[in-house]
C-alpha positions in Angstrom: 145.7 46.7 -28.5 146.8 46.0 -25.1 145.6 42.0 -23.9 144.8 40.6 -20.8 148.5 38.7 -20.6 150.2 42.1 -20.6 148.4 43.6 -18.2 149.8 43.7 -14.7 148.5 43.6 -11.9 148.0 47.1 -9.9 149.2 47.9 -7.4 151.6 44.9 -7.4 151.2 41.6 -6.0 150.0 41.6 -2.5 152.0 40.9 0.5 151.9 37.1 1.8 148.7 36.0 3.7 151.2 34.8 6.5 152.1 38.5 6.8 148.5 39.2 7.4 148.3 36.5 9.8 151.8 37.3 11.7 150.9 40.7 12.2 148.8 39.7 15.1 151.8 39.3 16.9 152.7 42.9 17.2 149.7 44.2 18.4 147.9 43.6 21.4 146.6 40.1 22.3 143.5 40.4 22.3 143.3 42.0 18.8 143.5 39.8 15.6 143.8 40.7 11.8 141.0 39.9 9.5 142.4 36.7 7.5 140.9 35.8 4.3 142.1 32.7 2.5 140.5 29.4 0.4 140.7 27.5 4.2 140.2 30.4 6.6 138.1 33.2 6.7 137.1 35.7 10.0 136.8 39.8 10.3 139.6 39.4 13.3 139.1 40.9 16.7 139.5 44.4 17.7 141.9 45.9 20.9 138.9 44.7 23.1 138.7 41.2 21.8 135.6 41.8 19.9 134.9 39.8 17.0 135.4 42.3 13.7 132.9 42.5 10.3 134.9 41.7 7.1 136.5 44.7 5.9 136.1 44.3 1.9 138.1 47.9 1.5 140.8 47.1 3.2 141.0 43.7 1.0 140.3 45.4 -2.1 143.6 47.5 -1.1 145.7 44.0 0.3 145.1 41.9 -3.0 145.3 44.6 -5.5 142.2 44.1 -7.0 139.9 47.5 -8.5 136.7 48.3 -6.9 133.6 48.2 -9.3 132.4 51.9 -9.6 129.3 53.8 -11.3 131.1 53.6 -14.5 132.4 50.0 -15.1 128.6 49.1 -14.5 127.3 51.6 -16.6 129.7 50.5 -19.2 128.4 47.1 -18.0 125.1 48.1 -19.3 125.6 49.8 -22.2 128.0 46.8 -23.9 125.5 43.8 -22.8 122.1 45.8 -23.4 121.0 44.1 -19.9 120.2 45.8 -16.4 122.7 44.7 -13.9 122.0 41.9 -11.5 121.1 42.8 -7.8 124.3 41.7 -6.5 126.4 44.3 -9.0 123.9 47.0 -8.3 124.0 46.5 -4.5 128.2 46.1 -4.2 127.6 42.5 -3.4 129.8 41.7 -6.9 132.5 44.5 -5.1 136.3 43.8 -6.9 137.3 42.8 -10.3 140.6 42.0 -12.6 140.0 42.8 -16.0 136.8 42.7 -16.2 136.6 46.2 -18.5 139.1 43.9 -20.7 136.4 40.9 -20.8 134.2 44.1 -22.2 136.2 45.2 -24.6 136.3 41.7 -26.0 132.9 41.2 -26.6 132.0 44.3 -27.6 133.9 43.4 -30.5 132.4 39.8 -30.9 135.6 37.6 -29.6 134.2 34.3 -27.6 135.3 34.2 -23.8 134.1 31.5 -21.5 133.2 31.9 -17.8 134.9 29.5 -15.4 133.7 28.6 -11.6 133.3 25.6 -8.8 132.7 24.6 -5.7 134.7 22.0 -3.3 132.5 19.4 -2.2 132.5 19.2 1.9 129.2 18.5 2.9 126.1 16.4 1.2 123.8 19.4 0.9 124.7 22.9 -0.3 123.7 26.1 1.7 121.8 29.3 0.3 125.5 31.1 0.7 126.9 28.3 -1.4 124.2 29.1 -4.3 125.0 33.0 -4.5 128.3 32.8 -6.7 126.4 30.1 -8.6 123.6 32.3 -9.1 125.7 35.5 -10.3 127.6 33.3 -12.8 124.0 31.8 -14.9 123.1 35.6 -15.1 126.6 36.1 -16.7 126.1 33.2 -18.7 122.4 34.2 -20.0 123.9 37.8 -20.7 126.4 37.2 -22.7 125.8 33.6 -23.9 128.9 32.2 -23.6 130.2 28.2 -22.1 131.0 27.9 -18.7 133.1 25.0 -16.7 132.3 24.3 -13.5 135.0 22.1 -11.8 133.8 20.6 -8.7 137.5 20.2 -6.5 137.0 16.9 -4.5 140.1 16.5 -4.7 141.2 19.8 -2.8 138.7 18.6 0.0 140.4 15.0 0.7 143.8 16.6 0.8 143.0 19.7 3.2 140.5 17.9 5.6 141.9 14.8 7.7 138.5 13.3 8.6 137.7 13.2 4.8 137.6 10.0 2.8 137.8 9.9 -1.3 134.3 8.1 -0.8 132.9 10.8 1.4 133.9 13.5 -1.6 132.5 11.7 -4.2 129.6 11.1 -2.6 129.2 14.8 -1.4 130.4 15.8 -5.4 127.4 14.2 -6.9 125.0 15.4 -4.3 126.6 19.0 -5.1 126.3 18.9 -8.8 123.0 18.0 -8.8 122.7 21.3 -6.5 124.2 23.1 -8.6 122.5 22.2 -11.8 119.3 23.1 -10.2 120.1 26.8 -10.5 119.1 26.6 -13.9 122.3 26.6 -15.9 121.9 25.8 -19.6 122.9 22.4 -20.1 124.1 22.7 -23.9 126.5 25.8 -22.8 128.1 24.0 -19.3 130.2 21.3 -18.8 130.4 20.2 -15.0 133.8 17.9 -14.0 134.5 16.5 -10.9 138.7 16.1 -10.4 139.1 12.8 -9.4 136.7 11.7 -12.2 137.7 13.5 -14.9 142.0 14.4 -14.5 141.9 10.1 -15.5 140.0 10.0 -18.0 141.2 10.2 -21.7 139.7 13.9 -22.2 141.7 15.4 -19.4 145.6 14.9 -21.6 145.3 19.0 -22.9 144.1 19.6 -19.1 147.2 17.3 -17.3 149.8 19.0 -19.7 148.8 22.3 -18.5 148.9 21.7 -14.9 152.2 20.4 -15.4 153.0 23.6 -16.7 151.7 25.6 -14.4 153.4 23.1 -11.8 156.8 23.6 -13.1 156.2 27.0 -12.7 154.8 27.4 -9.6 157.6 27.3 -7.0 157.1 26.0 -2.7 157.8 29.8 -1.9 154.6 31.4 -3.8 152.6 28.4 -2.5 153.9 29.4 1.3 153.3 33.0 0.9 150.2 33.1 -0.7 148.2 30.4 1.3 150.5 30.3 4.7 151.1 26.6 4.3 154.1 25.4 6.2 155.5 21.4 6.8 152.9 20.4 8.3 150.9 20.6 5.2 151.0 17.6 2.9 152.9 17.8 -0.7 149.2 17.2 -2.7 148.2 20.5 -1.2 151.0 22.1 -2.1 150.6 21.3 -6.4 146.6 21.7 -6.3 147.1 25.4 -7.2 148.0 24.1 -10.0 145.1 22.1 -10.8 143.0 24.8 -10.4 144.6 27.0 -12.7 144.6 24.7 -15.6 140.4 24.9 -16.0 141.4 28.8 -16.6 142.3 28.1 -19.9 140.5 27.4 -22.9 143.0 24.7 -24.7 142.3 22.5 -21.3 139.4 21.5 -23.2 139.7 20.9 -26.6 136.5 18.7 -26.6 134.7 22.2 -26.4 136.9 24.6 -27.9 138.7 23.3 -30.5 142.2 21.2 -31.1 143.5 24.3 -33.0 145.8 25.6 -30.1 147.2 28.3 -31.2 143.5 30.3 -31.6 142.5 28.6 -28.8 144.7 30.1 -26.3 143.5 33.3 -27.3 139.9 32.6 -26.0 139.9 34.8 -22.6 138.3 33.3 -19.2 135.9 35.6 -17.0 136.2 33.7 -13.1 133.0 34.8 -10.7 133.9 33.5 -7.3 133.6 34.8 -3.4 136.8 36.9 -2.7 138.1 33.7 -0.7 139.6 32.3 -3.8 141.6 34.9 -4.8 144.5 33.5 -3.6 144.3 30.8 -6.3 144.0 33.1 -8.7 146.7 35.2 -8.1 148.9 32.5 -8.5 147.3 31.5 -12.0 147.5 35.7 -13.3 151.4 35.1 -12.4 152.3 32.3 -14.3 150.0 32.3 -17.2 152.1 34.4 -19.1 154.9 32.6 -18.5 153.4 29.7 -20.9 151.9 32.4 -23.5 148.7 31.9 -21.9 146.0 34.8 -21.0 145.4 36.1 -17.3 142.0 35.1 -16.4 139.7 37.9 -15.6 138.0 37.8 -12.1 134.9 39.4 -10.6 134.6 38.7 -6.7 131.3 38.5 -4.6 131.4 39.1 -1.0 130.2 36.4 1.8 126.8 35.6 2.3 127.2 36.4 6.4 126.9 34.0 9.5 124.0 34.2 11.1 125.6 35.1 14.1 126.8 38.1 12.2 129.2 39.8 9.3 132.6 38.4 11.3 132.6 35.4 9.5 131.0 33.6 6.5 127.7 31.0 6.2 129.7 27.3 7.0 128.5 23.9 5.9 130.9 23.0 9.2 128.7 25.0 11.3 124.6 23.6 11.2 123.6 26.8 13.7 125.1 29.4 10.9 123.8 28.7 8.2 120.6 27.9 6.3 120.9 24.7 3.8 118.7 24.1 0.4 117.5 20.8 2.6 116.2 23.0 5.1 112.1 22.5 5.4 110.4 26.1 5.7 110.0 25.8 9.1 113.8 24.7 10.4 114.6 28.5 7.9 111.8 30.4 10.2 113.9 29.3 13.1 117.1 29.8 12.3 116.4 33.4 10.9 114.1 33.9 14.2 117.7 33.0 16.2 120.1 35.7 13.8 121.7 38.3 15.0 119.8 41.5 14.7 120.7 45.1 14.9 117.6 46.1 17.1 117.7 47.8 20.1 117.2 46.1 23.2 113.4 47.2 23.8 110.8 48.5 21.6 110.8 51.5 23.3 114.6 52.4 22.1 114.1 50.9 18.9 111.4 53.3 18.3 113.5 56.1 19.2 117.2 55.5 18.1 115.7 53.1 15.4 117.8 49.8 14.2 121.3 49.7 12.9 121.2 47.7 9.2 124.6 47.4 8.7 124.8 44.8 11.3 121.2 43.2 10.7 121.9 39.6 9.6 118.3 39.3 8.2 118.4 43.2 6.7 121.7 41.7 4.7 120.0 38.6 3.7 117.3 40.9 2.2 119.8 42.8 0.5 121.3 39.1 -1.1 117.8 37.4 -2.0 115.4 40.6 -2.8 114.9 41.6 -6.1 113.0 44.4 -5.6 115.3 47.9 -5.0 112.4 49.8 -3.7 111.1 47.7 -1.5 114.6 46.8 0.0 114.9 50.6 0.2 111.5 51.3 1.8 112.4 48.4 4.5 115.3 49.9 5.4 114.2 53.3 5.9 111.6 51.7 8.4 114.0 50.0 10.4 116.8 52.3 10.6 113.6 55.1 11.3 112.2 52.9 14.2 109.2 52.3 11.9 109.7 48.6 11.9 110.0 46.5 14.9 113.3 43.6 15.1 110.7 40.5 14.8 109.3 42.4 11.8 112.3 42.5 9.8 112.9 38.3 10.7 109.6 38.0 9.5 110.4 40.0 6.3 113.5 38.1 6.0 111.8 34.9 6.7 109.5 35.4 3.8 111.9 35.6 1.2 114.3 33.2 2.4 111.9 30.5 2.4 110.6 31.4 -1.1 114.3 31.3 -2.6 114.5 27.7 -1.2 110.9 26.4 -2.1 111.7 27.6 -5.7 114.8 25.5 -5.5 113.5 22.6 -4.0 111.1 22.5 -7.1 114.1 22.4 -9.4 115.9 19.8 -7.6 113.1 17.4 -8.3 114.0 17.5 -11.7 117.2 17.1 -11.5 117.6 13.0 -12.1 121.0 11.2 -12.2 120.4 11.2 -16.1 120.5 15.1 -15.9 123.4 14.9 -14.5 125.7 12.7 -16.0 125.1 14.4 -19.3 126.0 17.5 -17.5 129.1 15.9 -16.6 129.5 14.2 -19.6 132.6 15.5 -21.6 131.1 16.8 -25.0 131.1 19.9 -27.2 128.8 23.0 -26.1 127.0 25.2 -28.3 128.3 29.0 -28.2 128.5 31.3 -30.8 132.4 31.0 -32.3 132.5 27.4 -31.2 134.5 25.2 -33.3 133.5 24.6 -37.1 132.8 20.7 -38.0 136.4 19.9 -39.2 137.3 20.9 -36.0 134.9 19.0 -33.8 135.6 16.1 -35.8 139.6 16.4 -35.3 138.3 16.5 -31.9 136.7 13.6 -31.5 139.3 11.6 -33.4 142.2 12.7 -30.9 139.8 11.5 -28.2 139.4 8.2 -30.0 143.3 7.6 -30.4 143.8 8.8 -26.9 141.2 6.3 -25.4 142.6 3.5 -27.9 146.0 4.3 -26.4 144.7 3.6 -22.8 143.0 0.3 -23.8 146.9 -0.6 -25.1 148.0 0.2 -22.0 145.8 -1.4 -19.9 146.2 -4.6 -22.0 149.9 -4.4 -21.7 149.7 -4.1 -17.9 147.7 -7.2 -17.9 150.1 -9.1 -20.0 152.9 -8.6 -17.7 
C-alpha cells in the first residue's frame, strides 16, 4: 500500500516564487505576473496596466497541486456519508495534495488529525479570515477527528516592522476568541499561540522537530520558495520550520500518545487559502527525510477585495474588507461601495445583462449562501438583465449581515475561561486516541519535564 511519505509530488516541485516575480522583467512595463505568497498576494497587471483577477488554473499548474474534479468529491461523499460543503461544491475548496490518500485512510478506520492557523495582525478578524476556519469545523464534524490550530504571532513580529511582541499577543487572544466562535468542538481542538506555547514544558516533542526540520531546511529553499533576500531578518528565515513541526502528530504527545513510533504514522489533513502553500511545500520535502508523513493539503481560494478579484480581503486595508466588528449598517455600506459587474445604466443592463464573474457581491453570495438554487436562480437574473446592480447589493447585503449577526451571538459566549481551556494543553477526545497507560505516561513525561524546568530555574537563581 503506497503512503503519503512516498508519494511525490506531481508534476515536480514548482519553480521559485522569485521566478514568478522576476519574470516581470521581460515583458512589458506595464504588465506584472500574478504573485501569490504567505506576504504577497495580487492577480498582476495585464499589457495595458490593468489590474488582473487571480488566475487559480494557472496556480494549480505553478505549484503542482491536483484540481478537485466530479469524482474526488463523489468519492468524498460516498467514504464520509455527508453532502459536500458549499465551498467544495462551488470550486471554492479548488486544489488538493493527497487528499484521496486522507480517504483511503479512513475508509479503513486509521485516525488522522486536521491541522490549520491564522497569524494574528489585526485585533478583529474579517469575514474572509473566518472562511478557511469555517471549511475546517465541517471537516472536523465529518469525520470527527482533533484539530490544532496554531495561531503564528510569532511570524507576525518577525515579518512586520511596526509590530511589537505586545501588539501580537494582544491581537492573538482577540483572534482565538474569534476563532473559537465558529463553533469548533472544544474536546476535539487544541488552540496554541507560538510565543506561549514553543516555552512551555509541553512544547520539548514540538522544539525537537523543528530542529529537525531546521537542519534540514537549507537558506536556498527558503530564497526560492518565499523570495526572501538579505534584507530579510534570520528569524524569518527558520519560521518555515516552525510551521512545519504542528504537521506532525508526535509534536503533541499530550494528545496523541508518547508511543512515537505509532504516532508518526498518524497522517495530517492541512485546510488553508492557497497563500500558504509555500510553507507547505517546504514541509512535503523534508518530512521524509526524518521518516515522517507528507501532510495532506486542501486549498480554498480568496474571499475577494471589495474592490474586485485582483487581490484578497486585507485586515491592512479598512475600505476592502468587511470585519466580524462591523455593526450591520458599516456591512450595508461597504457592500453598497463594491465593485459590481453592472452595466453603466439600467437601460444596458437590461439589455446585455450583468457580468457575475466580476460581481464582488455575486461572489460573496457564492462564499456565504447556502442555498444552490437560489444562488442559481440569482444569477440567471443578473446575467439575464432580470435583476438590477443595487438589487444584487441588496441580496448580498442580506446575507452578509446575517453571517455576522450569527457570529456576533457566538462571540458573546466566548469568555476568557472558554478560551484558556481551548488553549490549554490537554488530551482530546477522538476515536483511536491514546489508551489510559498511555495518557498516563503522558502526563508523567510532562511532570518530569516541568520538574526539570523548576531545577533550572532554581539553578539560575543560585548563581
Amino acid at each position: 500500500m503506497t503512503t503519503i511519505a512516498e508519494v511525490p509530488d506531481e508534476p515536480g516541485q514548482p519553480p521559485a516564487l522569485t521566478s514568478l516575480s522576476l519574470a516581470e522583467a521581460a515583458q512589458d512595463a506595464r504588465s506584472k505576473e500574478q504573485i501569490i505568497t504567505p506576504f504577497d498576494v495580487s492577480g498582476g497587471l495585464d499589457e495595458q496596466g490593468k489590474p488582473k483577477a487571480i488566475d487559480y488554473d494557472r496556480l494549480v499548474d505553478t505549484f503542482g497541486s491536483q484540481r478537485i474534479d466530479k469524482p474526488l468529491l463523489e468519492r468524498f461523499e460516498k467514504v464520509t456519508g455527508h453532502k459536500p460543503h458549499r465551498m467544495l461544491r462551488r470550486g471554492l475548496v479548488f486544489s488538493h495534495r493527497d487528499l484521496n490518500l486522507i480517504l483511503d485512510k479512513y475508509e479503513k478506520g486509521i485516525p488522522f488529525f486536521l491541522y490549520t492557523g491564522r497569524g494574528p495582525s489585526s485585533d478583529s478578524m474579517h469575514v474572509g479570515h473566518t472562511i478557511p476556519f469555517e471549511f475546517t469545523k465541517y471537516l472536523q464534524d465529518v469525520f470527527d477527528v482533533p484539530l490544532v490550530i496554531m495561531l503564528t504571532d510569532d511570524e507576525k513580529f518577525y515579518h512586520t516592522p511596526k509590530l511589537t511582541l505586545k501588539d501580537v499577543y494582544k491581537f492573538t487572544i482577540q483572534n482565538a476568541m474569534d476563532i473559537i466562535a465558529v463553533g469548533f468542538d472544544m474536546k476535539k481542538t487544541f488552540i496554541f499561540a507560538d510565543t506561549e506555547f514553543i516555552d512551555s514544558g509541553f512544547a520539548a516533542a514540538f522544539n525537537n522537530n523543528v530542529r529537525e526540520m531546521g537542519k534540514r531546511t537549507t537558506i536556498n529553499q527558503i530564497r526560492g520558495t518565499f523570495g526572501f533576500n538579505d534584507s530579510n531578518n534570520i528569524a524569518e528565515f527558520n519560521f518555515p520550520a516552525t510551521q512545519s513541526a504542528t504537521a506532525f502528530a508526535t509534536s503533541f504527545p499530550f494528545i496523541f500518545g508518547t508511543d512515537m513510533k505509532k504516532v508518526a504514522k498518524v497522517p495530517c489533513l492541512i485546510p488553508c487559502a492557497i497563500d500558504q502553500d509555500p510553507y507547505f511545500r517546504q514541509c512535503r520535502d523534508n518530512a521524509p527525510r526524518i521518516g515522517f508523513l507528507k501532510p495532506a493539503i486542501i486549498h480554498a481560494v480568496f474571499l475577494p477585495s471589495l474592490r474586485g478579484k485582483e487581490s484578497k480581503m486585507s485586515a491592512s486595508d479598512a475600505d476592502s474588507s468587511i470585519f466580524l466588528s462591523d455593526s450591520d449598517n458599516q456591512i450595508k455600506k461597504k457592500v453598497g461601495k463594491a465593485f459590481s459587474g453592472g452595466q453603466d445604466t439600467a437601460e444596458l443592463h437590461r439589455e446585455i445583462g450583468g457580468r457575475t464573474a466580476v460581481d464582488v457581491p455575486f461572489q460573496y453570495l457564492t462564499f456565504f449562501m447556502e442555498d444552490d438554487d437560489e444562488l442559481e436562480r440569482i444569477r440567471l437574473a443578473y446575467e439575464k438583465g432580470e435583476m438590477q446592480s443595487g438589487e444584487m447589493k441588496m441580496a448580498c447585503t442580506k446575507e452578509v449581515q446575517a453571517y455576522v449577526s450569527g457570529f456576533r451571538e457566538r462571540r458573546k459566549a466566548v469568555t476568557e475561561e472558554v478560551r484558556k481551556e481551548f488553549m490549554r494543553p490537554r488530551q482530546l477526545v477522538f476515536k483511536g486516541m491514546p489508551d489510559e497507560k498511555q495518557q498516563r505516561e503522558a502526563r508523567e513525561q510532562r511532570i518530569r519535564l516541568l520538574e526539570a524546568e523548576l531545577d533550572r530555574l532554581r539553578e539560575g537563581d543560585q548563581s
